[in-house]
C-alpha positions as CSV (number, residue, x, y, z in Angstrom):
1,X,-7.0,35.1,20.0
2,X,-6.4,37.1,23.4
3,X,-8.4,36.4,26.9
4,X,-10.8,38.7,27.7
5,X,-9.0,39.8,30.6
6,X,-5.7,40.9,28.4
7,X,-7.9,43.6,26.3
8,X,-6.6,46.5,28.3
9,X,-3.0,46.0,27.5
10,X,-3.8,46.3,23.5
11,X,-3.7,50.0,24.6
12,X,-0.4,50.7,23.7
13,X,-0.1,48.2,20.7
14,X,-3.1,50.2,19.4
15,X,-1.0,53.3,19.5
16,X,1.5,52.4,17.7
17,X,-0.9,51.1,14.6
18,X,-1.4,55.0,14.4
19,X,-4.8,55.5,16.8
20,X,-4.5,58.6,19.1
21,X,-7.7,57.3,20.8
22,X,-8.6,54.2,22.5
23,X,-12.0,52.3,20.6
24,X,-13.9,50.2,23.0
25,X,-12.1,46.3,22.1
26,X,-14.4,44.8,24.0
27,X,-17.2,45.4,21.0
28,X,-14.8,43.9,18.6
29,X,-16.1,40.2,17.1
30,X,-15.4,37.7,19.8
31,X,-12.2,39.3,21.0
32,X,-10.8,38.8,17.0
33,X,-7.4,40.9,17.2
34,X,-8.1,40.1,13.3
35,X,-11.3,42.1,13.9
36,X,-9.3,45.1,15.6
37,X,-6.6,45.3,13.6
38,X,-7.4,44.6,9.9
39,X,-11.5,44.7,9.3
40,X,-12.4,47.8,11.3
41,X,-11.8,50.7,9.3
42,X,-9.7,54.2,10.2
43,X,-12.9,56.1,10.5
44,X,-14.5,53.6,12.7
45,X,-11.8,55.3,15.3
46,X,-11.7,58.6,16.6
47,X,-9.1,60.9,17.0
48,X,-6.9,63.0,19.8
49,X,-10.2,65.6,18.9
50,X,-13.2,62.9,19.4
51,X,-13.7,62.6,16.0
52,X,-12.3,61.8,12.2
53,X,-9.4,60.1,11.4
54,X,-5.8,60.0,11.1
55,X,-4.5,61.3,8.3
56,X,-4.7,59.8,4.8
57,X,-1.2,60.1,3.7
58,X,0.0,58.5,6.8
59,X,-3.3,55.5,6.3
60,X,-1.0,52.7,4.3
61,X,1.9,53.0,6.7
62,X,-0.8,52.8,9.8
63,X,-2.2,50.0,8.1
64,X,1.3,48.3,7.9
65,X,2.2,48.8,11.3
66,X,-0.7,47.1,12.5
67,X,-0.6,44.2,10.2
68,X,3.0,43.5,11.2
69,X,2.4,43.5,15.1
70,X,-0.7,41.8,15.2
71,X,1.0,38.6,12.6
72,X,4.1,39.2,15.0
73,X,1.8,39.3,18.3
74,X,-0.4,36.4,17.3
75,X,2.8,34.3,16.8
76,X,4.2,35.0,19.9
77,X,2.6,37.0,22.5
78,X,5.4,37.4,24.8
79,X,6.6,39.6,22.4
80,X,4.0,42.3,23.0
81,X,5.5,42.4,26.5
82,X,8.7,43.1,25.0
83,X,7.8,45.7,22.9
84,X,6.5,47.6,25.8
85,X,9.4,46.8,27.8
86,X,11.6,48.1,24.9
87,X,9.5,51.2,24.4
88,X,9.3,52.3,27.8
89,X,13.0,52.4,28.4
90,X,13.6,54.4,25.1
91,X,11.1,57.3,26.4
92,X,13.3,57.0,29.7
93,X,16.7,57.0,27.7
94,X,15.4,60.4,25.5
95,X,14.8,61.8,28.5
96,X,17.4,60.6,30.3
97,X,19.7,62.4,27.4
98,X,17.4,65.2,27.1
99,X,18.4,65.8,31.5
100,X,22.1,65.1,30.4
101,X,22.6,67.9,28.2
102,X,21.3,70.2,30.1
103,X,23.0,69.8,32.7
104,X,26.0,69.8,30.6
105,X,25.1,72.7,29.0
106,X,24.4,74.5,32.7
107,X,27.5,73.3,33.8
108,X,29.4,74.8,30.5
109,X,27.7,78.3,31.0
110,X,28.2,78.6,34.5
111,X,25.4,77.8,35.8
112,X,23.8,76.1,39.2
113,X,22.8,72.3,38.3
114,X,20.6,71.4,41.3
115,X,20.5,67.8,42.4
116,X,17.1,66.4,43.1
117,X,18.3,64.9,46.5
118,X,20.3,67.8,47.4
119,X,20.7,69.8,50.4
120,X,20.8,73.1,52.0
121,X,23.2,75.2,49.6
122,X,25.8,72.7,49.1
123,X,23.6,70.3,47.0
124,X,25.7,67.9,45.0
125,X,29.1,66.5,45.3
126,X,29.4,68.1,41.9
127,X,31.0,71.4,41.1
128,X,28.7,74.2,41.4
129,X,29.9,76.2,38.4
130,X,33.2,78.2,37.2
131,X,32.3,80.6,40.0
132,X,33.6,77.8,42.4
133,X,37.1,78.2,41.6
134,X,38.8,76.9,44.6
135,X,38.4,73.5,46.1
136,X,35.5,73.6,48.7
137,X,34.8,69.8,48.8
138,X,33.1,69.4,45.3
139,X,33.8,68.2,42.3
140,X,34.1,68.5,38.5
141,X,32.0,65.9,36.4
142,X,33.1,67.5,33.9
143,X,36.7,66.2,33.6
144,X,36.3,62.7,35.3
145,X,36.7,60.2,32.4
146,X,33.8,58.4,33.9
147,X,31.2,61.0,34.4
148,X,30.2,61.0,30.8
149,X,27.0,62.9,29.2
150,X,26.0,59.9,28.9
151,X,26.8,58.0,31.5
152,X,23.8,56.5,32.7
153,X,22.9,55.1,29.9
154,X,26.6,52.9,29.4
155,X,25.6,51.7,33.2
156,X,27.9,54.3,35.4
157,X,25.6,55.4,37.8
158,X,24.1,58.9,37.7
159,X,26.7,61.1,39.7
160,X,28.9,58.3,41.0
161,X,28.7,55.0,42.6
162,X,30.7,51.9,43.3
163,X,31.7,51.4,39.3
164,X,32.5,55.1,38.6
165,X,35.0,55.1,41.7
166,X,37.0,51.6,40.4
167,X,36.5,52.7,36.9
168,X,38.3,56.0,37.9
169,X,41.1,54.4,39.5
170,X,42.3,51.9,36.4
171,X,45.5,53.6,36.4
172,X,46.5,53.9,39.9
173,X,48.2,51.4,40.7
174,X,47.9,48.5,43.9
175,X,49.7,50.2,46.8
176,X,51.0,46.4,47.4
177,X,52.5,46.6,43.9
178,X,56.4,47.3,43.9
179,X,57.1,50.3,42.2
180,X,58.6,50.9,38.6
181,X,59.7,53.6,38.7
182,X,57.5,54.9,36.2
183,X,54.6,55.9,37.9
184,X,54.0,59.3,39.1
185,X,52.9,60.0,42.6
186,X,49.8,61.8,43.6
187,X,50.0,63.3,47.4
188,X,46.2,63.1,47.8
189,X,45.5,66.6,50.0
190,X,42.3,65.4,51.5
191,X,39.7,68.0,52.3
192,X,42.1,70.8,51.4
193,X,44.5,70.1,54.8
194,X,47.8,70.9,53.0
195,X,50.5,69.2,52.0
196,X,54.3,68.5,52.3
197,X,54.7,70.0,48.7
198,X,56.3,73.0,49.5
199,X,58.9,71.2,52.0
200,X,59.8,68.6,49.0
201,X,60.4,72.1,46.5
202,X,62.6,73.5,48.5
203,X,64.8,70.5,49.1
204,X,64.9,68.3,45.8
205,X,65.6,69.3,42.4
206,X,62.2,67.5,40.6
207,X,59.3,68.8,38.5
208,X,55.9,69.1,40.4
209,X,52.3,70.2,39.6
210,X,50.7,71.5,43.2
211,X,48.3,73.8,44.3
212,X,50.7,77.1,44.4
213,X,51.8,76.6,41.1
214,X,51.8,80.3,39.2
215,X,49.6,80.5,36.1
216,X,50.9,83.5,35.4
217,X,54.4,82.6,34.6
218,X,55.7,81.6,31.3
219,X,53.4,81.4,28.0
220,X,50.1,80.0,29.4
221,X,49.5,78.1,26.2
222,X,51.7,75.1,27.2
223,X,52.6,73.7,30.9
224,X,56.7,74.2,31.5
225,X,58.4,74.0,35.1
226,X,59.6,77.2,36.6
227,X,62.0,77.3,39.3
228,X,61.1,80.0,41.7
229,X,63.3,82.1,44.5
230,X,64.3,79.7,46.9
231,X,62.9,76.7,45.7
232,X,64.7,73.9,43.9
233,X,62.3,72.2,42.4
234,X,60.5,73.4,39.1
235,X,56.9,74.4,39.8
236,X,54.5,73.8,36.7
237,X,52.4,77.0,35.6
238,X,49.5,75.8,36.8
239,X,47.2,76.0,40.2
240,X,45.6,72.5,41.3
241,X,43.8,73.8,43.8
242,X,41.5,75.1,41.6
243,X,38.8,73.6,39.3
244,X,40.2,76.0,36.6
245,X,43.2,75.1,37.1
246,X,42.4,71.2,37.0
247,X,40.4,71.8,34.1
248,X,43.2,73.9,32.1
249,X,46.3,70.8,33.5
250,X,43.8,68.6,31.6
251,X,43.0,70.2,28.2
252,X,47.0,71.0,27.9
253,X,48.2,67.5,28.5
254,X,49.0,67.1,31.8
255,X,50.3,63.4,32.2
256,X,49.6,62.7,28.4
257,X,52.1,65.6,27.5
258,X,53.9,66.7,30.5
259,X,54.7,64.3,33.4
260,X,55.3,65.5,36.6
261,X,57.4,63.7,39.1
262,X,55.2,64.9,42.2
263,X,51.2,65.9,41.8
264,X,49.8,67.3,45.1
265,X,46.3,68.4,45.0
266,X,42.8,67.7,46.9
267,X,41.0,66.9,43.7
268,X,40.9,63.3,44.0
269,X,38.5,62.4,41.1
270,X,39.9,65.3,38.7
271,X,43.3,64.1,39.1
272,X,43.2,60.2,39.4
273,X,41.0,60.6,35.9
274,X,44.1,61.8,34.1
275,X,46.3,58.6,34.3
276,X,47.2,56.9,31.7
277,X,47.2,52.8,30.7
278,X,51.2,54.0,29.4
279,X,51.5,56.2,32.5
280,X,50.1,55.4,35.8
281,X,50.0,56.9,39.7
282,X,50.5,55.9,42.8
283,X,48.0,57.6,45.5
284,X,49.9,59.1,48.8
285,X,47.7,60.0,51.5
286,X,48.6,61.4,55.5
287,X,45.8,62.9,57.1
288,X,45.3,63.4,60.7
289,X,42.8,62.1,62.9
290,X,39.4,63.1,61.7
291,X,38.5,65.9,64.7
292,X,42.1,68.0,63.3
293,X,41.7,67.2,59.7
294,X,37.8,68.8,59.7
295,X,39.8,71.4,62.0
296,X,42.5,72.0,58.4
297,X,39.5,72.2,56.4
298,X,37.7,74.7,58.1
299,X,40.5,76.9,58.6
300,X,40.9,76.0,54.6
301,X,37.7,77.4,53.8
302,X,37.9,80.1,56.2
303,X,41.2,81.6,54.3
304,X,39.7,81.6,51.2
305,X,36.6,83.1,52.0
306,X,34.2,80.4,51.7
307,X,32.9,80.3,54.8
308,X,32.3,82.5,57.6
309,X,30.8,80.6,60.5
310,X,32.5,79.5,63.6
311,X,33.6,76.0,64.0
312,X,30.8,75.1,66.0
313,X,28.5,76.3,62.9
314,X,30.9,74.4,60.3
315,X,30.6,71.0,61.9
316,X,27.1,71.2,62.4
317,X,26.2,72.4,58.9
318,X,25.6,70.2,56.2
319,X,28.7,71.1,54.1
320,X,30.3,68.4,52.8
321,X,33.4,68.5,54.5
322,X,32.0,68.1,57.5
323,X,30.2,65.1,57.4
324,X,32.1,61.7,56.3
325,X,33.7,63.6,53.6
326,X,36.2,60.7,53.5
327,X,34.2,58.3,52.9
328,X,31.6,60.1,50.3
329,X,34.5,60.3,48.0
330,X,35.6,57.1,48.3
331,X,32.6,55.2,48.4
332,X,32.0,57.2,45.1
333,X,28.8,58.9,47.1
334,X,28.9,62.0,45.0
335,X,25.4,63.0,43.6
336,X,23.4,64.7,46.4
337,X,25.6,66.1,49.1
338,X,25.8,64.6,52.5
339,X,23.6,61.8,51.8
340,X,22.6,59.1,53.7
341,X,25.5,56.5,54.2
342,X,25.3,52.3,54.3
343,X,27.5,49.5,55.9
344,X,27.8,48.6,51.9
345,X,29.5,52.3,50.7
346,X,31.7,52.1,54.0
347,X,32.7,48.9,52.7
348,X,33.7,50.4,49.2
349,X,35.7,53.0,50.6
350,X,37.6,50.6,52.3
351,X,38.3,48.8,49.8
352,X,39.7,51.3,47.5
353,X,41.4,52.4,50.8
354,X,43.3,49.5,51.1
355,X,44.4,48.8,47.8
356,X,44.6,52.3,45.7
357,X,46.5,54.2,48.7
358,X,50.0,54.2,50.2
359,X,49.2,56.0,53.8
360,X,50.3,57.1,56.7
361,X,50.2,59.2,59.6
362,X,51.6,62.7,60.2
363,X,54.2,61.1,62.6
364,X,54.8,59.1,59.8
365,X,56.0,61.9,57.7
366,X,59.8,61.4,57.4
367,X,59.2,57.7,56.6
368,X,56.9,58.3,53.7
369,X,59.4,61.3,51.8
370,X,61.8,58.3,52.2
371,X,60.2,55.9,50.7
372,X,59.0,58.5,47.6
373,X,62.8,59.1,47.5
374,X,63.8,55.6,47.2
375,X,60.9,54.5,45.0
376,X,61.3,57.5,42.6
377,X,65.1,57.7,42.7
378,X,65.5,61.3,43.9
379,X,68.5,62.4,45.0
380,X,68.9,61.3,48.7
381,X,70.3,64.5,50.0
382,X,67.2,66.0,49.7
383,X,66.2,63.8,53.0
384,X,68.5,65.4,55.0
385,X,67.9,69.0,53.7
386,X,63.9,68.3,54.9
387,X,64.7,66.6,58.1
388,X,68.2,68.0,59.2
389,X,70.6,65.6,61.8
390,X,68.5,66.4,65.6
391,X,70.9,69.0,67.2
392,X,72.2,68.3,71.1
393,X,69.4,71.1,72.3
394,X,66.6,69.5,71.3
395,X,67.8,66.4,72.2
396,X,68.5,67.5,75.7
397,X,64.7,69.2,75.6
398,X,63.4,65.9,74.6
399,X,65.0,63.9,77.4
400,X,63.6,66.8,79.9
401,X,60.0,66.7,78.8
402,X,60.2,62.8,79.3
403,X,61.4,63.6,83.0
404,X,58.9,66.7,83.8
405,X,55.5,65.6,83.5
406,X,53.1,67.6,81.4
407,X,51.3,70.6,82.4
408,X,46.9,69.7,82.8
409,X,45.3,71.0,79.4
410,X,43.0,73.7,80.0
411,X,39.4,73.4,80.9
412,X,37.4,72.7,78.0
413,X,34.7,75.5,76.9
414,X,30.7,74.9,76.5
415,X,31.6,75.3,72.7
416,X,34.5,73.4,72.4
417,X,32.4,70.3,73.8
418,X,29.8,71.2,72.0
419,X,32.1,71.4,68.6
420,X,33.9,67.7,69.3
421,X,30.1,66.0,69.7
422,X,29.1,67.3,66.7
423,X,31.8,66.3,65.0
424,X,31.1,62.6,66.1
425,X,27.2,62.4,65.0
426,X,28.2,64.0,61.6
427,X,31.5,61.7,61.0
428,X,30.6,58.5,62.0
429,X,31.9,56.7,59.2
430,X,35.0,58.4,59.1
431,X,35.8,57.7,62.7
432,X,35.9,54.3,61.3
433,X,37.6,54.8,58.4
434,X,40.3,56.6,59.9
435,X,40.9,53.6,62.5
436,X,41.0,51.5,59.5
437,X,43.6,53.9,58.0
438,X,45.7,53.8,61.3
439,X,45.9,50.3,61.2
440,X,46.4,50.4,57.5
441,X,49.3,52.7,58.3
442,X,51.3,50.7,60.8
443,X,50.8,47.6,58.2
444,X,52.4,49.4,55.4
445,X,55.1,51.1,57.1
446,X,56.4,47.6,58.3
447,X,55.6,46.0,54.7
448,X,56.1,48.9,52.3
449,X,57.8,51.7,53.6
């Protein structure tokens, strides 16, 4: 026997004995579940309609149902409670599924998928569609061995999150750790401000998958190294710059099949997904100071036509790339756009900061193309073809400019003041990141490079 006061939550136990209306309990024989359950009969209920009852061929299974719960029930109540509890998250997981496919399915056609916290027009972190070929700052779900259809349900959360960033970098390995050898490096191109790719091909003879790599060359059915005029490197058939590109370096085996011995690209999920337990990567990264490196990405987007404003408009929009882009990815903030950081996803991307990434400076530059030659074993003369012995001139210019004092910079204009303070509200945590990363830098170039 139930309390009185624990009537009304019979409601859904009586649904699931087959009622599609709810009979007043309070009339049944001193509160008798016994009553409810097994010596009212069907008709003595109405239906969805008001009136009648269920149907006759479903009556002995009805019947059935309710016997088991209420003998289960009367044993041990708790367990109604779990039964609720149990049903209520299955409606969420259908639905949950039901939201997963189609935004797989959008995704797959071309579509828009809009996130519910999203923004202006640059919504979600996520890829906007194939029409987004070139990297603007989103990325690809798609290919990220985390970002599973079904990912919410197995626990990753929904577009990203603390677990879906460590989880994709299993197989990078600790920049503390010595290197094997084995691993490939990754020159991680953040927000699209180039890389020293193109300096490495012309001076060392090595493989490398980068973001001017010619699809059109060779048979596009397999990824093979082509050595172009005036390089000496082999450049893979395939652009990384691109989320085509990523997506077609993927579904042909790049890593599993064909391993690089240089990756440069700004897809940092896309990429770091396709390391292997057998063959992992070690993460490069030299950015500027935040101010120039939103300055590269500007001029980035600008060149490829994806955006149109002036400066002054980019830093104060609300595209990604512009506000703690940095720190979004790393943090694994990647479901609504510039959302709204905390003191805990600052403290994330730190941490995989600190131990996924080898970085440095750009004055830095010589002593990090050293250390890639040393730890990958590339031929050392290719040092000296990228950074040839100072000549006497420059020297003798050097030693003047120390004697001759510099020349005032320029008044500043209304816009370019304007432009540097709106870089600081909307880059707060990257200010601080990139501090972290100075420091970081000046650690590992005593320790590790």
């Amino acid at each position: 026997r139930f309390p009185t006061k624990n009537k009304t939550s019979l409601y859904s136990i009586y649904h699931l004995g087959g009622m599609t209306g709810l009979s007043d309990i309070s009339d049944s024989k001193d509160n008798d579940l016994e009553a409810l359950f097994s010596n009212k009969k069907h008709d003595d209920y109405p239906n969805a309609s008001g009136s009648g009852s269920p149907s006759s061929a479903t009556n002995n299974t009805f019947d059935m149902v309710r016997r088991y719960l209420f003998e289960t029930i009367r044993g041990d109540p708790r367990l109604l409670v779990t039964a609720i509890v149990v049903i209520t998250f299955s409606v969420i997981g259908v639905v949950t599924v039901a939201r997963d496919l189609n935004d797989y399915g959008q995704l797959q056609r071309g579509t828009e998928v809009i996130s519910p916290i999203s923004i202006g027009g640059h919504q979600a972190l996520m890829t906007k569609g194939p029409d987004d070929y070139i990297f603007d700052g989103h990325i690809d779900p798609i290919q990220t061995k985390t970002m599973s259809l079904f990912s919410k349900l197995s626990g990753v959360e929904p577009h990203g999150g603390e677990r879906t960033i460590f989880t994709m970098m299993e197989n990078i390995v600790d920049s503390p750790a010595p290197s094997t050898g084995t691993e490939t490096i990754f020159f991680w191109e953040a927000g699209g401000v180039g890389s020293i790719a193109n300096e490495i091909c012309k001076c060392f003879p090595i493989n490398m998958a980068t973001t001017f790599g010619n699809e059109e060359v060779g048979d596009p059915r397999v990824l093979e190294p082509h050595v172009m005029d005036g390089n000496l490197c082999g450049l893979y058939n395939v652009n990384l710059g691109t989320h085509a590109g990523t997506r077609r370096a993927k579904d042909l085996g790049l890593i599993t099949n064909v391993v690089p011995d240089f990756i440069s690209s700004p897809f940092l999920p896309e990429i770091a997904s396709l390391f292997t337990p057998e063959r992992k990567g070690r993460i490069i990264l030299v950015v500027p100071n935040t101010a120039v490196r939103i300055r590269f990405s500007y001029d980035h987007l600008k060149r490829k036509g994806l955006f149109s404003g002036s400066m002054l408009e980019f830093v104060s929009s609300d595209h990604i790339l512009a506000n703690n882009y940095l720190t979004h990815i790393l943090s694994g903030k990647w479901g609504g756009g510039v959302e709204e950081l905390t003191e805990e996803d600052f403290a994330v991307a730190v941490s995989v900061l600190k131990t996924k990434m080898i970085v440095a400076t750009w004055a830095d530059n010589r002593r990090m193309v050293d250390f890639i030659t040393r730890n990958q074993q590339w031929d050392q003369s290719g040092l000296n073809c990228m950074y040839p012995p100072t000549n006497p001139y420059s020297i003798e210019q050097a030693q003047k400019a120390k004697t001759e004092p510099r020349p005032p910079p320029p008044e500043k204009t209304p816009e370019e003041i304007a432009t540097e303070t709106a870089v600081r509200l909307h880059n707060y945590y990257d200010d601080r990141l990139f501090t972290i990363l100075a420091q970081q830098a000046q650690e590992q170039a005593a320790s590790i490079l």
